[in-house]
C-alpha positions as CSV (number, residue, x, y, z in Angstrom):
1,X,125.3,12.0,138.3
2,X,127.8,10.9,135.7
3,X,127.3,7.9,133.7
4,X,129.7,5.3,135.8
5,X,127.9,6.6,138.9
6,X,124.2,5.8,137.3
7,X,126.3,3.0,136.1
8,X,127.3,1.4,139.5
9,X,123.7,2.7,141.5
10,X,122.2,0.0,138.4
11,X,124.4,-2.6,139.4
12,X,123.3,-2.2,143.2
13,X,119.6,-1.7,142.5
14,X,119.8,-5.0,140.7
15,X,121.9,-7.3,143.3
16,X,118.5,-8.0,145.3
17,X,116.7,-9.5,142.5
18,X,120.1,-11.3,141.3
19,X,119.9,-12.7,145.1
20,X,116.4,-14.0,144.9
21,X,116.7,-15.6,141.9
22,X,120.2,-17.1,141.6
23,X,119.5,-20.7,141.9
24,X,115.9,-20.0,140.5
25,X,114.6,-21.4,137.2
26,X,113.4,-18.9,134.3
27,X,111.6,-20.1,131.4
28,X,111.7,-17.6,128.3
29,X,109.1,-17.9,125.3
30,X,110.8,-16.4,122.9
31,X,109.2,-14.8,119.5
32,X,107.3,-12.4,117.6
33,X,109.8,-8.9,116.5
34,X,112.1,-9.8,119.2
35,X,113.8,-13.0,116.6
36,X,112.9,-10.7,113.0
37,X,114.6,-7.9,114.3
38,X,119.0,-8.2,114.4
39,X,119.1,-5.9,117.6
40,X,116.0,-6.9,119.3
41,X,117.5,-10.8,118.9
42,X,121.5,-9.4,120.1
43,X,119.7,-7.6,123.2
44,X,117.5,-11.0,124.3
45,X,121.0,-13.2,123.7
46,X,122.7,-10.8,125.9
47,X,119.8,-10.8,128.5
48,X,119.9,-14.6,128.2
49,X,123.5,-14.8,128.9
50,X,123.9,-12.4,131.6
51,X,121.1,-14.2,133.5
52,X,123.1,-17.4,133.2
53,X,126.1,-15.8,134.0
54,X,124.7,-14.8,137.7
55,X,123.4,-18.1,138.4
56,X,120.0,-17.9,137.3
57,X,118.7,-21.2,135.3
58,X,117.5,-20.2,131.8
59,X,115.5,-22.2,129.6
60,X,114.5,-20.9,126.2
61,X,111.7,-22.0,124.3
62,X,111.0,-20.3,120.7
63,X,109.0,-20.9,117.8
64,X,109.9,-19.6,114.0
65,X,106.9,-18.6,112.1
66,X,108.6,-16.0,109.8
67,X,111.2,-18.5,108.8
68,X,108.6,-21.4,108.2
69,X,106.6,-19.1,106.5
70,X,109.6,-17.9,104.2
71,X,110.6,-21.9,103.6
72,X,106.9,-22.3,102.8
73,X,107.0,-19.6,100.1
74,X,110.2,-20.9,98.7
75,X,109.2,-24.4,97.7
76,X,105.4,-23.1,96.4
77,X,103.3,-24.3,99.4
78,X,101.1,-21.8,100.7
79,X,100.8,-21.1,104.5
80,X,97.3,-21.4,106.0
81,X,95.9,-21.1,109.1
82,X,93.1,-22.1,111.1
83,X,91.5,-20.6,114.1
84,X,95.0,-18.8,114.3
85,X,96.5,-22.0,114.5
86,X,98.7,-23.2,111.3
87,X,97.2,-26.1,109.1
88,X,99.9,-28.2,109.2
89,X,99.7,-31.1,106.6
90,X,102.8,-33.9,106.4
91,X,104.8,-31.2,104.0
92,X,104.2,-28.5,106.4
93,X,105.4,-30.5,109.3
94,X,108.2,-31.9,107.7
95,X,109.5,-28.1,106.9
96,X,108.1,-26.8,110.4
97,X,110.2,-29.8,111.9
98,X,113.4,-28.7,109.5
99,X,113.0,-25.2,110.3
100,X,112.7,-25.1,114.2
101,X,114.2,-28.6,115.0
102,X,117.6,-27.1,112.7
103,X,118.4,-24.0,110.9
104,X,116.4,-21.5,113.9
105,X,117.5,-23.8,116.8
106,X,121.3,-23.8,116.1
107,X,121.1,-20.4,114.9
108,X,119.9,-19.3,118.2
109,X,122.4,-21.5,119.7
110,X,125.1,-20.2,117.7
111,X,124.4,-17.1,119.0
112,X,124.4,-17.4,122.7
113,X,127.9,-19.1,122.6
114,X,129.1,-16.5,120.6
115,X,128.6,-14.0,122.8
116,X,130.0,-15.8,125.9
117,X,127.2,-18.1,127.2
118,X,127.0,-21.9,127.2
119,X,123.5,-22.9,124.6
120,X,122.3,-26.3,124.2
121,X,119.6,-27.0,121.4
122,X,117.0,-29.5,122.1
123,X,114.0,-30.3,120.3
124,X,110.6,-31.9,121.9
125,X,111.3,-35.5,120.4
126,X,114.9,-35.3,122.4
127,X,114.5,-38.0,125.6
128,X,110.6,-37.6,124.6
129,X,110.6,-34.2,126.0
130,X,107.3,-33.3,124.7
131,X,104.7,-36.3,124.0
132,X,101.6,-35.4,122.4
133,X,98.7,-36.5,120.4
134,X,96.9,-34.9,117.3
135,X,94.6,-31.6,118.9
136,X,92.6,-32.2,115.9
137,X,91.9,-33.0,112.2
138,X,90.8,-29.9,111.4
139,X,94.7,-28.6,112.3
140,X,96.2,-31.4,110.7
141,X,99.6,-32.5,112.4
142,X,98.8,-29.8,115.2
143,X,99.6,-31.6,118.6
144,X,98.2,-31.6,122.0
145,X,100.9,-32.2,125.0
146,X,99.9,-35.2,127.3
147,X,103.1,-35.4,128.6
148,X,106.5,-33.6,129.5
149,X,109.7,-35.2,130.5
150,X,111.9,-32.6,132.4
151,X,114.8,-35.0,132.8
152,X,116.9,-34.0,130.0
153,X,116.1,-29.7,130.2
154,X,117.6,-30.5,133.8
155,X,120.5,-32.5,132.4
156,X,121.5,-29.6,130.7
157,X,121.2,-26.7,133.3
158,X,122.9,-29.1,135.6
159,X,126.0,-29.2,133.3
160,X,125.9,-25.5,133.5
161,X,124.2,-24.8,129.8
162,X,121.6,-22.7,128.7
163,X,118.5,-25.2,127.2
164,X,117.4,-23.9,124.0
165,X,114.0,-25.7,123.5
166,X,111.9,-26.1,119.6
167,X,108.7,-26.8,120.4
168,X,108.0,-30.1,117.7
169,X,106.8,-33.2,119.9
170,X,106.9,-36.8,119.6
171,X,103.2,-38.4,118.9
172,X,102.3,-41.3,121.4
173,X,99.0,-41.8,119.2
174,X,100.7,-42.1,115.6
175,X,104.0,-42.2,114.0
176,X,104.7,-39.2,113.4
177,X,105.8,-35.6,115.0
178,X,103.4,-32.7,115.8
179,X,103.9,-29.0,115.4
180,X,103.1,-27.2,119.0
181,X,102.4,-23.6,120.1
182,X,105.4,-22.1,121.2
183,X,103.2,-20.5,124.3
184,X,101.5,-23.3,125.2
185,X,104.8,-25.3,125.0
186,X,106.6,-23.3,127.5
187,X,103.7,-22.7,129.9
188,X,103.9,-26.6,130.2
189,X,107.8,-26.9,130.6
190,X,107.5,-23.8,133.1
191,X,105.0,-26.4,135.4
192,X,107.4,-29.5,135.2
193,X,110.3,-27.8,135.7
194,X,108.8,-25.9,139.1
195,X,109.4,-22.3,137.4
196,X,109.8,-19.8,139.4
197,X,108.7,-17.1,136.4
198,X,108.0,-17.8,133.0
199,X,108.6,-15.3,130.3
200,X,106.3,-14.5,126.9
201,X,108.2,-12.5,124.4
202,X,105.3,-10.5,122.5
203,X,105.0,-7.5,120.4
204,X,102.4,-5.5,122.8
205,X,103.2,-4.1,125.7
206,X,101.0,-6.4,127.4
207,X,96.9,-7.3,128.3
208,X,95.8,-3.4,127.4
209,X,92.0,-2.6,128.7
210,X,91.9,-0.6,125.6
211,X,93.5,-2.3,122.5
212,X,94.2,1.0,120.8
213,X,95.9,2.7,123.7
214,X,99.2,1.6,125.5
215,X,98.6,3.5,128.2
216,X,95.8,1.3,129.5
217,X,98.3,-1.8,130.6
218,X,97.3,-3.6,133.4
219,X,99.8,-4.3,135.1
220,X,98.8,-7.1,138.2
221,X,96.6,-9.9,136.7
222,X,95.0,-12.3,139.6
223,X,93.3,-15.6,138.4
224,X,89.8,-14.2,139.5
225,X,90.3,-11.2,137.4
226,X,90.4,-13.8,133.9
227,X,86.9,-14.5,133.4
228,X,85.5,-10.8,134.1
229,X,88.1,-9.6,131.6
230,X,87.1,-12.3,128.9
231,X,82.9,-11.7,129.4
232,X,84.0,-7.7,128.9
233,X,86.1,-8.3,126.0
234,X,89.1,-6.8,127.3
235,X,91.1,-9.9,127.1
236,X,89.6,-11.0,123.1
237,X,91.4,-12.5,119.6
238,X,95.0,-13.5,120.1
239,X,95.4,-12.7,123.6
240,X,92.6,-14.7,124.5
241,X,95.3,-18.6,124.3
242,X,98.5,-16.2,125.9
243,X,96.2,-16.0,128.8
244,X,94.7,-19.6,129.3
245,X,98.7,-20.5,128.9
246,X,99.4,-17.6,131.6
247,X,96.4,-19.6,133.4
248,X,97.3,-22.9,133.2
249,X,101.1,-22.0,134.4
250,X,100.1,-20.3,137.5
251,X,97.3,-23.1,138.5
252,X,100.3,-25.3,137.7
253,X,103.0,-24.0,140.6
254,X,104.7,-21.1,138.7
255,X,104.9,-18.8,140.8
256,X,104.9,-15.4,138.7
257,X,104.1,-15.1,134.7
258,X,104.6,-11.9,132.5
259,X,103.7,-11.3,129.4
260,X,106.1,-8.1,128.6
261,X,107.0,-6.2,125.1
262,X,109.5,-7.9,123.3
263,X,110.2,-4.5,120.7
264,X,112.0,-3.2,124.1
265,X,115.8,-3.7,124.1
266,X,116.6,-5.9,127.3
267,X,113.3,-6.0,128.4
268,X,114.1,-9.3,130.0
269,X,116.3,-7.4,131.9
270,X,114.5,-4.7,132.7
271,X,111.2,-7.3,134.6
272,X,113.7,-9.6,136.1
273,X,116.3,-7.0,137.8
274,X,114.8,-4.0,138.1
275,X,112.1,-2.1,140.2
276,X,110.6,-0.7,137.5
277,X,108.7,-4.0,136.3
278,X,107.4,-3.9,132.5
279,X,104.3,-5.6,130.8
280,X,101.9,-7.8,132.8
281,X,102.3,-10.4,135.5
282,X,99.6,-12.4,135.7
283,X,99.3,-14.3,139.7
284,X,97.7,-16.6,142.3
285,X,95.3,-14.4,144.5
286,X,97.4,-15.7,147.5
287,X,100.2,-13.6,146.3
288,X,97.7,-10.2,146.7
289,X,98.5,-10.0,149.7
290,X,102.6,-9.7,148.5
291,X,101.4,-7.4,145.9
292,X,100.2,-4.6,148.5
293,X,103.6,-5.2,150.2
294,X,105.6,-4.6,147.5
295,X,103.2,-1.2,146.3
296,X,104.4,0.2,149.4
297,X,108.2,-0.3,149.7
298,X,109.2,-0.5,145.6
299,X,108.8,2.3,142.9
300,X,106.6,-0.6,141.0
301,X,103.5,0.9,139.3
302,X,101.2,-2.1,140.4
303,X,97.1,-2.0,139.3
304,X,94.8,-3.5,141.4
């Protein structure tokens, strides 16, 4: 078939997901290789934008731990982390508030309307956005969301622009901002904002039953499947707060989450409007029941 032939029979394979979720509200956590990398972040701006383009509501959340880190270095204060969360003292926070709140938000912003869509940045503190109180001491200025105010993310995609969210919050218990995962951040935006999907950007190709292999993806997750995973180690170390934020999300009202491999050009793309599906969704046991449908009439490689 020549190349504007398999060019056009991808345009028509992808009008029926356009058509289901035009009108529909994505919500994108957006990290890892996928900002280090020039071409990885050019191929998730152009995802972004051509999702926006056909009417779908995108909301990007990101974090910026490379360019903290580097900031860090720069003025002699050493990064350091505990339980995989980063110690966040006042100088950290003020950098980490610096960092995502400024330079990584506008950059990212920048971006997006440079290549033809319509950005907004936002941070947490904007409209109290994010509230949150300190997780605890041990973190430092680590914060734990009590509260999110989806007014002003829908201000924005009503005026027709893409939301590009930093995930700093505004303390209700002190004076003072707190740092907040990026994940956990936009598993809790995905809930208020009735999500229909929400999106982690990670550098695996998903959950794997076997670490070392990429050819073990699971690919179907249902919310019964969580604890046997966990007691058998297969879902162990970092994955182990993606999935209680995948968790949380779906026993929140979003309907579908994926966790899908970022170091793939487009890969937005290729979950959202294809057949082929990448990574792993994680879902409500009612939507088995879909699942078995969907085995049978797509090309989708679905695990039980």
């Amino acid at each position: 078939m020549a190349s504007h032939e398999v060019q056009a029979q991808t345009l028509v394979e992808a009008l029926p997901y356009i058509q289901q979720f035009t009108g529909k509200t994505i919500v994108i956590k957006y990290g890892g290789n996928a900002m280090i990398s020039e071409e990885l972040r050019k191929a998730v701006m152009s995802d972004i934008v051509l999702l926006s383009l056909v009417g779908i509501r995108v909301v990007m959340v990101h974090g910026g731990g490379p360019e903290i880190n580097e900031m860090l270095k720069k003025i002699g204060h050493q990064s350091r982390f505990v339980d995989g969360l980063r110690y966040t003292d006042r100088e950290t926070m003020d950098i980490v508030q610096s960092v995502l709140c400024g330079k990584v938000n506008k950059d990212l912003v920048a971006q997006i309307n440079r290549m033809g869509g319509k950005a907004i940045g936002l941070c947490g503190m904007d409209g109290a956005l994010f509230r949150a109180v300190q997780l605890d001491e041990k973190y430092g200025l680590v914060g734990r969301i009590t509260g999110v105010d989806p007014k002003p993310i829908e201000s924005v995609l009503g005026s027709g622009y893409i939301p590009v969210v930093s995930t700093v919050a505004q303390g209700v218990d002190a004076d003072t901002a707190y740092n907040i995962n990026a994940d956990t951040a936009a598993a809790q935006l995905a809930q208020a904002l009735c999500a229909e999907k929400l999106i982690l950007l990670t550098d695996v190709r998903g959950l794997l039953r076997d670490p070392k292999d990429e050819n073990t993806l699971i690919r179907v997750v249902q919310l019964r499947d969580i604890p046997a995973l966990m007691r058998s180690g297969i879902i162990s170390g970092g994955m182990i707060p993606k999935i209680n934020c995948c968790l949380e999300a779906v026993m929140g009202g979003v309907e579908y989450v994926h966790i899908i491999d970022g170091r793939i050009p487009h890969s937005i793309l290729i979950e959202l409007l294809s057949s082929k599906g990448i990574g792993t969704m994680i879902i409500h046991e009612k939507k088995s029941t879909l699942i078995d449908m969907l085995r049978r009439v797509y090309p989708y490689p679905i695990d039980d």
